[in-house]
mmCIF file of the N, C-alpha and C atoms, coordinates in Angstrom:
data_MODEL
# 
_entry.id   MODEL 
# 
loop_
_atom_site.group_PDB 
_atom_site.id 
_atom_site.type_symbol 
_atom_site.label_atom_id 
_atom_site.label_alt_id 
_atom_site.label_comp_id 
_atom_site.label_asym_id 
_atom_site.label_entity_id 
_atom_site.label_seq_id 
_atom_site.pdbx_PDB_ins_code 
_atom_site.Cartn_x 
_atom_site.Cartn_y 
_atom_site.Cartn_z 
_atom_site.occupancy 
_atom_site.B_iso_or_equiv 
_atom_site.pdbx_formal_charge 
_atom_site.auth_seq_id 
_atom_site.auth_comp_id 
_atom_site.auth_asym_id 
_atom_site.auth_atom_id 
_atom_site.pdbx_PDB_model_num 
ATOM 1   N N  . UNK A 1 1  ? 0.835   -1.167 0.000   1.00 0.00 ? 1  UNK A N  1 
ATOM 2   C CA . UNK A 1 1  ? 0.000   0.000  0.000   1.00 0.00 ? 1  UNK A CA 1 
ATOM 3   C C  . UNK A 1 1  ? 0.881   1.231  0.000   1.00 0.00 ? 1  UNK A C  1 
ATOM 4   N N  . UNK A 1 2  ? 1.070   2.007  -0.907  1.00 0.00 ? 2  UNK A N  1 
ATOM 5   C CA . UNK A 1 2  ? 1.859   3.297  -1.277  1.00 0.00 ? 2  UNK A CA 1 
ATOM 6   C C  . UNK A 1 2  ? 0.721   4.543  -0.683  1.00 0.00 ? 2  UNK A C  1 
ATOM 7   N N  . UNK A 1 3  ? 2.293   4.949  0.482   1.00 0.00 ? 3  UNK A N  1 
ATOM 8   C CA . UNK A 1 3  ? 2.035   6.145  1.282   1.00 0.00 ? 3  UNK A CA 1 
ATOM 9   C C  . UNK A 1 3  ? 2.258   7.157  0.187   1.00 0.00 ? 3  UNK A C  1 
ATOM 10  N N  . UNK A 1 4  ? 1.153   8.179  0.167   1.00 0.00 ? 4  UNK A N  1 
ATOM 11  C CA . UNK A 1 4  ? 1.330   9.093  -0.693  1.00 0.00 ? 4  UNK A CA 1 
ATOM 12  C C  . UNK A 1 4  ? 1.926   10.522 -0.281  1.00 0.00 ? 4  UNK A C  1 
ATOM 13  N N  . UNK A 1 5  ? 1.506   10.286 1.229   1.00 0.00 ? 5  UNK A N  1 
ATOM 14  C CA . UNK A 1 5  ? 2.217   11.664 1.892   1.00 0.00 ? 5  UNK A CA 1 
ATOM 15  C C  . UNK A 1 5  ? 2.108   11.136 3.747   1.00 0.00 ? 5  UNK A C  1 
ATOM 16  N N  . UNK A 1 6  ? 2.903   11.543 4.403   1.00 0.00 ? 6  UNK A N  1 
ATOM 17  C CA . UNK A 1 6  ? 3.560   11.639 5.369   1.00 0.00 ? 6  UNK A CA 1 
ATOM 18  C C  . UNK A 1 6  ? 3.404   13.489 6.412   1.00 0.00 ? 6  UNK A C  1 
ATOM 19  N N  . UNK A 1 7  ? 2.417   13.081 6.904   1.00 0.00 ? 7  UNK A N  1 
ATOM 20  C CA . UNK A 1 7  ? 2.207   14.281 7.906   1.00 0.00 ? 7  UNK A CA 1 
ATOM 21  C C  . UNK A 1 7  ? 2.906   14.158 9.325   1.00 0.00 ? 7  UNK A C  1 
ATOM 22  N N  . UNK A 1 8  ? 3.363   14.523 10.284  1.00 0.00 ? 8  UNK A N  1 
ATOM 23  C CA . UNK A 1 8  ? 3.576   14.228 11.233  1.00 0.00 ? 8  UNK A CA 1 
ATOM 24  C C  . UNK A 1 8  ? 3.617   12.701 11.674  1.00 0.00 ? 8  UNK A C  1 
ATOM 25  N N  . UNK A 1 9  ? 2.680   11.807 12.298  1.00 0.00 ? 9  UNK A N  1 
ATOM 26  C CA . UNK A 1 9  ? 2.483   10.802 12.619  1.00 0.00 ? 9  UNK A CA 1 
ATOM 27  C C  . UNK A 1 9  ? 1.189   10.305 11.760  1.00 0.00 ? 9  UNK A C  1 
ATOM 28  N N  . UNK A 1 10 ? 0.577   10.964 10.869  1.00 0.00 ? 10 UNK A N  1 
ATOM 29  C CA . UNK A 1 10 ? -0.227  10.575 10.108  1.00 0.00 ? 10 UNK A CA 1 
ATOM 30  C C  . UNK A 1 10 ? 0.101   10.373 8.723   1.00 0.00 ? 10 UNK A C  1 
ATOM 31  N N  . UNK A 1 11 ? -0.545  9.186  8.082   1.00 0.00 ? 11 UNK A N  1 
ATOM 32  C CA . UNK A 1 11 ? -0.060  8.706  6.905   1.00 0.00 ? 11 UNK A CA 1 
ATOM 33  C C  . UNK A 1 11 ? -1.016  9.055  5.974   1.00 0.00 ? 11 UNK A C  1 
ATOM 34  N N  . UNK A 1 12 ? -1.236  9.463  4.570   1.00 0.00 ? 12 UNK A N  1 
ATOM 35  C CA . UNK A 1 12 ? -2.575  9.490  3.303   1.00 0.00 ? 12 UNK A CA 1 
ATOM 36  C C  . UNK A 1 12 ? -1.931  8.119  2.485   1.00 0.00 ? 12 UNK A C  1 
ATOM 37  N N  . UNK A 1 13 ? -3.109  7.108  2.620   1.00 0.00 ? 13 UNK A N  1 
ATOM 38  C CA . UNK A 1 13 ? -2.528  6.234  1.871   1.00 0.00 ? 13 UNK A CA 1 
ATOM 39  C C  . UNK A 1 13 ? -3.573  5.453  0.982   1.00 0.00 ? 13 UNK A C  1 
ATOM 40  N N  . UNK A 1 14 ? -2.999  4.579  -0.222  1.00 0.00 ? 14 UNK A N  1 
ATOM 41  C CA . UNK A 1 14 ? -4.359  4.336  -1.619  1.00 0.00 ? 14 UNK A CA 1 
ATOM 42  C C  . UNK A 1 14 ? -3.561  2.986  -1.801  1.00 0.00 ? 14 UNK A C  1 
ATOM 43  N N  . UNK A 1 15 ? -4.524  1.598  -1.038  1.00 0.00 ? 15 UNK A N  1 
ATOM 44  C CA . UNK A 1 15 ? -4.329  0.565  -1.537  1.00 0.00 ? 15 UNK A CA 1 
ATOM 45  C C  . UNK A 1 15 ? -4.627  0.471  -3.115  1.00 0.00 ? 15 UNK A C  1 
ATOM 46  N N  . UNK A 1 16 ? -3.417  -0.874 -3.359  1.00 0.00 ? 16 UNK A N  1 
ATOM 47  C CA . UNK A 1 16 ? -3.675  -1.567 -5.046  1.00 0.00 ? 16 UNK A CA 1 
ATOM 48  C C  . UNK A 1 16 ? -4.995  -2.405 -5.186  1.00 0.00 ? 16 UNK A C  1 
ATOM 49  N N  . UNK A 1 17 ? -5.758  -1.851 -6.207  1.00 0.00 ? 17 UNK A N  1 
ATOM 50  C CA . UNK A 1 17 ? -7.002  -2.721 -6.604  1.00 0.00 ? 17 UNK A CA 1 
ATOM 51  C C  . UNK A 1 17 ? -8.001  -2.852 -5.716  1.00 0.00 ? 17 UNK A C  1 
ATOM 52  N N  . UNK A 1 18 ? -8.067  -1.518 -4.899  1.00 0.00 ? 18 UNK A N  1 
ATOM 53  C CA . UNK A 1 18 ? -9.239  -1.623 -3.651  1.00 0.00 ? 18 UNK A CA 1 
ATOM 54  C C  . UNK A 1 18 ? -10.128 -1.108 -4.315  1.00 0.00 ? 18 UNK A C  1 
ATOM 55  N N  . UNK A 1 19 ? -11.189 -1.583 -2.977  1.00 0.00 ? 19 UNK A N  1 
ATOM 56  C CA . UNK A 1 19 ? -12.418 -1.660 -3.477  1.00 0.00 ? 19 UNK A CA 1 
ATOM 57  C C  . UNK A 1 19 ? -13.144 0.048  -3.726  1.00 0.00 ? 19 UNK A C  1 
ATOM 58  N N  . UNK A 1 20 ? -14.263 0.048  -4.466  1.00 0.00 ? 20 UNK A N  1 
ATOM 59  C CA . UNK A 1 20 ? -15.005 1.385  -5.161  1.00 0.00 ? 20 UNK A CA 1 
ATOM 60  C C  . UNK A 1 20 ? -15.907 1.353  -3.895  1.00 0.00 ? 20 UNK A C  1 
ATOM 61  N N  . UNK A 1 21 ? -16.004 2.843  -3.277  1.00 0.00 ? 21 UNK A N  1 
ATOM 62  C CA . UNK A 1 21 ? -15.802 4.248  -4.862  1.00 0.00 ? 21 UNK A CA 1 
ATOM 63  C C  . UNK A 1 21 ? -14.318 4.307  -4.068  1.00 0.00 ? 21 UNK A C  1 
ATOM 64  N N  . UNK A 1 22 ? -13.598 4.918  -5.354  1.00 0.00 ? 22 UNK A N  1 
ATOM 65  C CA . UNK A 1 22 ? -12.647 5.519  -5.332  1.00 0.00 ? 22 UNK A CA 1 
ATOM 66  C C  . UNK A 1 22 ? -12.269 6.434  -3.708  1.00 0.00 ? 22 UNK A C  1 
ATOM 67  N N  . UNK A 1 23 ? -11.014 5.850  -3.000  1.00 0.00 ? 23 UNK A N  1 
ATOM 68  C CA . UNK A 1 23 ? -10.634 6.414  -1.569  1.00 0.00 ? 23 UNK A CA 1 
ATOM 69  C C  . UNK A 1 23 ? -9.514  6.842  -0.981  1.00 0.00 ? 23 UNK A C  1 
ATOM 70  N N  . UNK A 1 24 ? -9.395  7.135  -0.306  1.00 0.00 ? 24 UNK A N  1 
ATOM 71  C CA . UNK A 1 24 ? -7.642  7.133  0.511   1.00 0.00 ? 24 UNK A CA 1 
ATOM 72  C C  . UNK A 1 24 ? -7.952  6.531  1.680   1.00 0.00 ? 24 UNK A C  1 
ATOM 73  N N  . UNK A 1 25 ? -7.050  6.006  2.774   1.00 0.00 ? 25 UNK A N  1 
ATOM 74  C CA . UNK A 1 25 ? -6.916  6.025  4.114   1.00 0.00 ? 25 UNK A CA 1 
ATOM 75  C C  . UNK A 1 25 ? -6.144  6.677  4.879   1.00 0.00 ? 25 UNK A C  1 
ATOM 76  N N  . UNK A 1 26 ? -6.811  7.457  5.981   1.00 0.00 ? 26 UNK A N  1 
ATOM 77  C CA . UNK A 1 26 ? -5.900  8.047  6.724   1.00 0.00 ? 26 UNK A CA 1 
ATOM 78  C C  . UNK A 1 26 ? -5.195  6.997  8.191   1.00 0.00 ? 26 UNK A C  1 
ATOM 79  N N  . UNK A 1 27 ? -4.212  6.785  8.333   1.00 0.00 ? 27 UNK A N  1 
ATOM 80  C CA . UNK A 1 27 ? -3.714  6.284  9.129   1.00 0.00 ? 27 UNK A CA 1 
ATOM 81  C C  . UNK A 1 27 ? -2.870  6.556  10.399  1.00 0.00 ? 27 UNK A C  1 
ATOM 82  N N  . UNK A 1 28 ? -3.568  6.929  11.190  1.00 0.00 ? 28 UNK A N  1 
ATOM 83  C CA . UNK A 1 28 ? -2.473  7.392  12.453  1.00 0.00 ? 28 UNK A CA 1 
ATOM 84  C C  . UNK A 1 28 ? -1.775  6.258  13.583  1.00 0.00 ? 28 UNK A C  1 
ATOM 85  N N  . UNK A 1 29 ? -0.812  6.052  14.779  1.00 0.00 ? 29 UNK A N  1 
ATOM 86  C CA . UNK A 1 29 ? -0.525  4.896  15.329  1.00 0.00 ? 29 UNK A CA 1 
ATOM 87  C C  . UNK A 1 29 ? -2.020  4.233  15.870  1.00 0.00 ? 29 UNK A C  1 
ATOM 88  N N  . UNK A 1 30 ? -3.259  4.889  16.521  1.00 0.00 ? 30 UNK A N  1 
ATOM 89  C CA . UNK A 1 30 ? -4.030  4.420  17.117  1.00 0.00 ? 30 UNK A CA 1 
ATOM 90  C C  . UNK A 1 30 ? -5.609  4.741  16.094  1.00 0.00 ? 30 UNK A C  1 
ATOM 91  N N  . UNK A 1 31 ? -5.606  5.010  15.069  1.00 0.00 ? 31 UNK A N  1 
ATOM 92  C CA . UNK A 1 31 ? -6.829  5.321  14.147  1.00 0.00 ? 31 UNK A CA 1 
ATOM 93  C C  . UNK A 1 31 ? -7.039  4.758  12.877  1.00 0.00 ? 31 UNK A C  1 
ATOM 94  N N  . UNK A 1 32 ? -7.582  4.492  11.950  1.00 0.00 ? 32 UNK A N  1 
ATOM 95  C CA . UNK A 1 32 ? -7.907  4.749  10.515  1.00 0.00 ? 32 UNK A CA 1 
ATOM 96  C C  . UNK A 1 32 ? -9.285  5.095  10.045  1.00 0.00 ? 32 UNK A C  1 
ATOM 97  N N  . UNK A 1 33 ? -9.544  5.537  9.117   1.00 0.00 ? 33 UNK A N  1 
ATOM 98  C CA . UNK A 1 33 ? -10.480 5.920  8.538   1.00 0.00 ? 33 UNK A CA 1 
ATOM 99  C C  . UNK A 1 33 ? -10.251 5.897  6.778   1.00 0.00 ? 33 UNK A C  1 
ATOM 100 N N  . UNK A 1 34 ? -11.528 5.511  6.533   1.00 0.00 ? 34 UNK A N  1 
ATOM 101 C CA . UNK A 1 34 ? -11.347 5.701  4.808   1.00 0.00 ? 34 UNK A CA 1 
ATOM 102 C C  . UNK A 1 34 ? -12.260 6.936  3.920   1.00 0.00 ? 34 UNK A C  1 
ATOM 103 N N  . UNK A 1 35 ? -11.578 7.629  3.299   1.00 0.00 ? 35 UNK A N  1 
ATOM 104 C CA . UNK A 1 35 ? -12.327 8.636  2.929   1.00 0.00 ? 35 UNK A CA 1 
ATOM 105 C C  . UNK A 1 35 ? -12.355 9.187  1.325   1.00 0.00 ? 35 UNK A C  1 
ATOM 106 N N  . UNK A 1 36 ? -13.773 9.119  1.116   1.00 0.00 ? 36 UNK A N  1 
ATOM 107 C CA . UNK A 1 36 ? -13.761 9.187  -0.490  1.00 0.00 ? 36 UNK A CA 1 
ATOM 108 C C  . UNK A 1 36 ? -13.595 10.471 -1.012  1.00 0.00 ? 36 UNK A C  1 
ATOM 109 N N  . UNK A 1 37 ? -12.804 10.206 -2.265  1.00 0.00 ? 37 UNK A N  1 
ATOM 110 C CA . UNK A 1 37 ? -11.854 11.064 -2.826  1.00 0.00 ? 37 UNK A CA 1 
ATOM 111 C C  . UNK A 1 37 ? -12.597 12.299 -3.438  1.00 0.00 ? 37 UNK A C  1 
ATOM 112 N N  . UNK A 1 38 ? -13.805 11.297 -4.106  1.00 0.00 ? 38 UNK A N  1 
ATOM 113 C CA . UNK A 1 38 ? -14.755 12.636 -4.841  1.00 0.00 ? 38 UNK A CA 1 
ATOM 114 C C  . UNK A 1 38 ? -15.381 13.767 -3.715  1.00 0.00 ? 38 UNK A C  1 
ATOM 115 N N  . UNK A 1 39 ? -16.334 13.499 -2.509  1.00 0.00 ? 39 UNK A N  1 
ATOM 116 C CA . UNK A 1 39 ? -16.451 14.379 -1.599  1.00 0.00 ? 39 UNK A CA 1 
ATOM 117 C C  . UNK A 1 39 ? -16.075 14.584 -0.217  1.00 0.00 ? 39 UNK A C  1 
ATOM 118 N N  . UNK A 1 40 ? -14.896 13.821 -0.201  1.00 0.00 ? 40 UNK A N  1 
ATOM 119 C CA . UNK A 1 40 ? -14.197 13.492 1.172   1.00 0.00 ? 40 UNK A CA 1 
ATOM 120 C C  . UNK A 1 40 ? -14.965 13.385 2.381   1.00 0.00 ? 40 UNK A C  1 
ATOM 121 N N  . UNK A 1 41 ? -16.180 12.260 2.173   1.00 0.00 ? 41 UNK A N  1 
ATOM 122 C CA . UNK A 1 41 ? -16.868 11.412 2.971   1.00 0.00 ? 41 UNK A CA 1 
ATOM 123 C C  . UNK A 1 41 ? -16.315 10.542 3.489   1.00 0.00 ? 41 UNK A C  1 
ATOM 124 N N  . UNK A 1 42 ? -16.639 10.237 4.982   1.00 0.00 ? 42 UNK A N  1 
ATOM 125 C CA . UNK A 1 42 ? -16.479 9.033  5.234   1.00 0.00 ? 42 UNK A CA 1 
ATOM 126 C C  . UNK A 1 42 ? -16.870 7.830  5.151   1.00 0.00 ? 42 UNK A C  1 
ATOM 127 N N  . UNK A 1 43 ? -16.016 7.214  4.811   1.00 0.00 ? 43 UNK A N  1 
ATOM 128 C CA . UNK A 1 43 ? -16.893 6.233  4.489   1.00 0.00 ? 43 UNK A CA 1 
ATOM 129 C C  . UNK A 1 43 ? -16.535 4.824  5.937   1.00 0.00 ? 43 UNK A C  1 
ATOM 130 N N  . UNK A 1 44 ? -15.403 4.744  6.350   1.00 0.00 ? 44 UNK A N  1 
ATOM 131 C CA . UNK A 1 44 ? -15.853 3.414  7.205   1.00 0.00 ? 44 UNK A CA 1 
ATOM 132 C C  . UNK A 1 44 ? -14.324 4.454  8.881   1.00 0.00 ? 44 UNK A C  1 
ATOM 133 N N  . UNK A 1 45 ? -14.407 3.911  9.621   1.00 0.00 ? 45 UNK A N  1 
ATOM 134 C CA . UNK A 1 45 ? -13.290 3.732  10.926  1.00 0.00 ? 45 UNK A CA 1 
ATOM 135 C C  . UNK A 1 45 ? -13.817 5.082  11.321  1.00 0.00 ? 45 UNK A C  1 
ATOM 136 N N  . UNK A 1 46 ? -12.269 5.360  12.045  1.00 0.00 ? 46 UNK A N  1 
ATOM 137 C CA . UNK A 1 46 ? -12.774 6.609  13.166  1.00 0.00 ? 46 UNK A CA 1 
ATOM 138 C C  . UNK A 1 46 ? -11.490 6.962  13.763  1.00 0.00 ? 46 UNK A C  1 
ATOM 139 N N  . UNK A 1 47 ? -11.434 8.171  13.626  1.00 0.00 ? 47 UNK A N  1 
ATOM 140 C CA . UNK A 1 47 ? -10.126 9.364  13.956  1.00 0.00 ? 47 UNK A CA 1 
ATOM 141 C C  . UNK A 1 47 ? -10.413 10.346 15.118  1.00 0.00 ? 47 UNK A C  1 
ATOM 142 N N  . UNK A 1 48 ? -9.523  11.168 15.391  1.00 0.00 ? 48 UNK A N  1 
ATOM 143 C CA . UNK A 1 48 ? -9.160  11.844 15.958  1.00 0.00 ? 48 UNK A CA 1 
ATOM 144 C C  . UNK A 1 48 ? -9.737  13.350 15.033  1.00 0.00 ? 48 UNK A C  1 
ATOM 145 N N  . UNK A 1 49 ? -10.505 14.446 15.734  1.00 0.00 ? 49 UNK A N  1 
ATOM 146 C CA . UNK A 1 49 ? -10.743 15.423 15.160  1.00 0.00 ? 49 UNK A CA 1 
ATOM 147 C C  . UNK A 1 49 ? -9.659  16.228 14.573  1.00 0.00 ? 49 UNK A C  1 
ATOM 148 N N  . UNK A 1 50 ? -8.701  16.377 14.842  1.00 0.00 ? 50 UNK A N  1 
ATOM 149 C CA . UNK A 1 50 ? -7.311  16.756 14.427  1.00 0.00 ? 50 UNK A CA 1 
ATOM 150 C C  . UNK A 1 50 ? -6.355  16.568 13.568  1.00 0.00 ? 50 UNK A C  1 
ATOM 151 N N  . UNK A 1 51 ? -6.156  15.187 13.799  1.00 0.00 ? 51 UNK A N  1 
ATOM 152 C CA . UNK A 1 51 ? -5.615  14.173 12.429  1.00 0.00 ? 51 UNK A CA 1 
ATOM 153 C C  . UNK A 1 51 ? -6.992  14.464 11.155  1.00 0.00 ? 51 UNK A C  1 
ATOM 154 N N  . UNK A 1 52 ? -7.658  14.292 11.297  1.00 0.00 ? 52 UNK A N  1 
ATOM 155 C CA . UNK A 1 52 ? -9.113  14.455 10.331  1.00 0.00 ? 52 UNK A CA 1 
ATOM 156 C C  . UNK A 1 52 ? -8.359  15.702 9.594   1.00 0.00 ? 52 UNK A C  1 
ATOM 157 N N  . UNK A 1 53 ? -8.295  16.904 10.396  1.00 0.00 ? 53 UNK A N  1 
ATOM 158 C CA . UNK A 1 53 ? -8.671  17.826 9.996   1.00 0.00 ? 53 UNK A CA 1 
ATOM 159 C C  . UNK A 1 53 ? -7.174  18.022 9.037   1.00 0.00 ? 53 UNK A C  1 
ATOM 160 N N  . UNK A 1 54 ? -6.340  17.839 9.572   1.00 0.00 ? 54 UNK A N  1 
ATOM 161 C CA . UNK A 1 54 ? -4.713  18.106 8.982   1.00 0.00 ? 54 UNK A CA 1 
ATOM 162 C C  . UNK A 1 54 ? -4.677  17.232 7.458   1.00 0.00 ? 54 UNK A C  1 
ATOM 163 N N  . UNK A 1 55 ? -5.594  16.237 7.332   1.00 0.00 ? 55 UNK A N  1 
ATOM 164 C CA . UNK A 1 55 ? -5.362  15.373 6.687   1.00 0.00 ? 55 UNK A CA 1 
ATOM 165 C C  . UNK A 1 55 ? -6.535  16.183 5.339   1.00 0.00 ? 55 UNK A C  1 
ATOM 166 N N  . UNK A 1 56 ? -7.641  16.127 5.974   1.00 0.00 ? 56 UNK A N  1 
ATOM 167 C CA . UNK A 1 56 ? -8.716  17.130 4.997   1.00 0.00 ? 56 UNK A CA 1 
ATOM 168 C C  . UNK A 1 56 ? -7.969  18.041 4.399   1.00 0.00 ? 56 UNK A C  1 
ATOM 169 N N  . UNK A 1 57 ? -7.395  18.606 5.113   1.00 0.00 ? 57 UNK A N  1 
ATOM 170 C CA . UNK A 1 57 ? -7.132  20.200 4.130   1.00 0.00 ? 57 UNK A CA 1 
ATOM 171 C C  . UNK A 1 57 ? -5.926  19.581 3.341   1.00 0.00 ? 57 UNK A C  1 
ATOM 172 N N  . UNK A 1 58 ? -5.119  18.534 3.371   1.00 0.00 ? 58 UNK A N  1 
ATOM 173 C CA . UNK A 1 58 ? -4.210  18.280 2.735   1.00 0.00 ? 58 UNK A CA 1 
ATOM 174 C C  . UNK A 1 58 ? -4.999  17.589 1.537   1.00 0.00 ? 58 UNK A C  1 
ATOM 175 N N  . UNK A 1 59 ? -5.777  16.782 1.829   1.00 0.00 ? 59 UNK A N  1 
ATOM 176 C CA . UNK A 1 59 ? -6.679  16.297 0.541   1.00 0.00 ? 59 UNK A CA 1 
ATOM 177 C C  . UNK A 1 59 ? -7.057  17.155 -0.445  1.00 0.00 ? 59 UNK A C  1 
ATOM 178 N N  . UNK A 1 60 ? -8.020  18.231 0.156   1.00 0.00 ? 60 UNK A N  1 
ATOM 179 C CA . UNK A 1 60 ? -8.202  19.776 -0.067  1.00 0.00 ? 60 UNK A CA 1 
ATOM 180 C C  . UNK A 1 60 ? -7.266  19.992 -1.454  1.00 0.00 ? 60 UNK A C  1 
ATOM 181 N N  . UNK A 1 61 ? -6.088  20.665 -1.380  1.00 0.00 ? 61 UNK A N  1 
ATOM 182 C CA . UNK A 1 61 ? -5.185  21.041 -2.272  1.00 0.00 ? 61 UNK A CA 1 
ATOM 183 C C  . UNK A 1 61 ? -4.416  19.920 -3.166  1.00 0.00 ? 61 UNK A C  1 
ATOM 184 N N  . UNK A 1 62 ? -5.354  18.854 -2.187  1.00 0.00 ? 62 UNK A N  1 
ATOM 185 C CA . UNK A 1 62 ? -3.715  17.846 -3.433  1.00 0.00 ? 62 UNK A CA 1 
ATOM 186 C C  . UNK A 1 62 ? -4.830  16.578 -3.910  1.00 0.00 ? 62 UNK A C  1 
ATOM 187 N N  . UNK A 1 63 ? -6.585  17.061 -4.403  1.00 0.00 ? 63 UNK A N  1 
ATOM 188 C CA . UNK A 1 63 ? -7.223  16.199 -4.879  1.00 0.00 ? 63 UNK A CA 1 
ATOM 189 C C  . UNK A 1 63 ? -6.816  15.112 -6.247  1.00 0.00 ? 63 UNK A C  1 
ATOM 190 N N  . UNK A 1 64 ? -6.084  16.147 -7.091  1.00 0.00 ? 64 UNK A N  1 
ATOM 191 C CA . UNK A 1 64 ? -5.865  15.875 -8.335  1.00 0.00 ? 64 UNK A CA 1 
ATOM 192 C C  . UNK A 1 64 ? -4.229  14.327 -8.220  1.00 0.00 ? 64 UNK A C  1 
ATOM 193 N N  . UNK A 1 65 ? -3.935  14.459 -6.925  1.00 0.00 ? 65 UNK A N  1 
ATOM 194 C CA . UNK A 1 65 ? -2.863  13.751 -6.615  1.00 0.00 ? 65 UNK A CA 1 
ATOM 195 C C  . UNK A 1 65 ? -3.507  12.264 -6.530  1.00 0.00 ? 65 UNK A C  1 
ATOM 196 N N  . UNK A 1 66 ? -4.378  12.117 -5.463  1.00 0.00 ? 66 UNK A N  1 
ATOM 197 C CA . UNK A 1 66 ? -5.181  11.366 -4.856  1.00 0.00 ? 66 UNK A CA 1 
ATOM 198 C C  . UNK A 1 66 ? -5.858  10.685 -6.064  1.00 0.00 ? 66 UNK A C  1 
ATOM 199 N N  . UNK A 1 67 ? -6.664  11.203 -6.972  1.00 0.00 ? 67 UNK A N  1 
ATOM 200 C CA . UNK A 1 67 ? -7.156  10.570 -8.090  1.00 0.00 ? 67 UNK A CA 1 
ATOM 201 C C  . UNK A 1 67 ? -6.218  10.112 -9.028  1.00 0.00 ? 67 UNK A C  1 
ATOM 202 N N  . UNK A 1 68 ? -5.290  10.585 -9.157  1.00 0.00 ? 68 UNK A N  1 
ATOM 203 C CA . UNK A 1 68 ? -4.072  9.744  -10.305 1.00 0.00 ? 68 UNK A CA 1 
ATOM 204 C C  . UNK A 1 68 ? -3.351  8.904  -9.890  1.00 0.00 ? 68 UNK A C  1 
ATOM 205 N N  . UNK A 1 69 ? -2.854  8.726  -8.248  1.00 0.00 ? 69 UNK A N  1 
ATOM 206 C CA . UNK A 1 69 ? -2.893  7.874  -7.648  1.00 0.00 ? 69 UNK A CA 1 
ATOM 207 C C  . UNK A 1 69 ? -3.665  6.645  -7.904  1.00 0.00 ? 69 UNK A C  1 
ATOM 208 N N  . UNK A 1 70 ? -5.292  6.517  -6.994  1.00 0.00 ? 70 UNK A N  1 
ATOM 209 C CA . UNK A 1 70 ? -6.156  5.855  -7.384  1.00 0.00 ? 70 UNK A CA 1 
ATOM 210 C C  . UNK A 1 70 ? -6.163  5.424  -8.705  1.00 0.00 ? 70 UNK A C  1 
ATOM 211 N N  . UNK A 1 71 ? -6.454  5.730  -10.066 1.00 0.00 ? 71 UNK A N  1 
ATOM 212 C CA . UNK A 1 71 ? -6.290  5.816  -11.325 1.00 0.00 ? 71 UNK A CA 1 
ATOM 213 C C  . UNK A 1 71 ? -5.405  4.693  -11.470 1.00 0.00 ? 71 UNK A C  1 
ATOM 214 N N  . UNK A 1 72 ? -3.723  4.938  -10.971 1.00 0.00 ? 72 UNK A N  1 
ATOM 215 C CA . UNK A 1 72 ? -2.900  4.394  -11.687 1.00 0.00 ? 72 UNK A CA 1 
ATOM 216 C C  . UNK A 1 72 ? -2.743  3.222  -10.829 1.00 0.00 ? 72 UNK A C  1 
ATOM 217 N N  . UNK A 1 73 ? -3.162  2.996  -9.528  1.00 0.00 ? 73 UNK A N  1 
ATOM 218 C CA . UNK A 1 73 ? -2.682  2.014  -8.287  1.00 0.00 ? 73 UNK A CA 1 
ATOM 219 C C  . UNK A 1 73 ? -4.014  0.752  -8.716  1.00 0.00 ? 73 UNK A C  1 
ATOM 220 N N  . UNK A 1 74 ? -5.324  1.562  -9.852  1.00 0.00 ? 74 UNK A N  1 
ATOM 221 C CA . UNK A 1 74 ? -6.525  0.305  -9.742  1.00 0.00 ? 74 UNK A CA 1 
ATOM 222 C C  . UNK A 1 74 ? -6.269  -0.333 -11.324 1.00 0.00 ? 74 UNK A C  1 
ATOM 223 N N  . UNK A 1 75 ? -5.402  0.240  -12.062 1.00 0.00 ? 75 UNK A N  1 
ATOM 224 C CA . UNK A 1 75 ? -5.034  -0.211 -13.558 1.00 0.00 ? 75 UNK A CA 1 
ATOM 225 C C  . UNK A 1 75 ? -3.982  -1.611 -13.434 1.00 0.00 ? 75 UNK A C  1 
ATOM 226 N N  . UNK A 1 76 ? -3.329  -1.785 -12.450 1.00 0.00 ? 76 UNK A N  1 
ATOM 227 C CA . UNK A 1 76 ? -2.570  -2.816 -12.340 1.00 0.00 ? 76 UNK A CA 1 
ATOM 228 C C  . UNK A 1 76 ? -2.984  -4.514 -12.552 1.00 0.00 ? 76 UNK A C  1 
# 
């Protein structure tokens, strides 16, 4: 599973050939959550309001990352 970015102790990360709709996971030592790419819903786990939020706004600016990611990680 390719970390796409590295925040502090939090990870943005896009398993190979996972399942739809299209997602990332955020990963901290004691959390995860999965969150879809098109309206950065949640979709399954449970975080920390903080990590959430550091991780949102990074999604925020770097959507177009996240989808070519996805894109190229579900073509394999």
């Amino acid at each position: 599973m390719p970390t796409i970015v590295r925040i502090g102790n939090l990870k943005i990360q896009i398993f190979a050939d996972d399942h739809n709709p299209p997602h990332f996971h955020i990963v901290t030592p004691d959390h995860e959550v999965l969150v879809c790419i098109e309206d950065f819903a949640l979709i399954a786990g449970a975080i920390d309001r903080r990590s959430l939020d550091v991780a949102l706004a990074w999604a925020t600016e770097n959507r177009e990352v996240l989808e070519n990611e996805w894109k190229r990680l579900s073509e394999r």
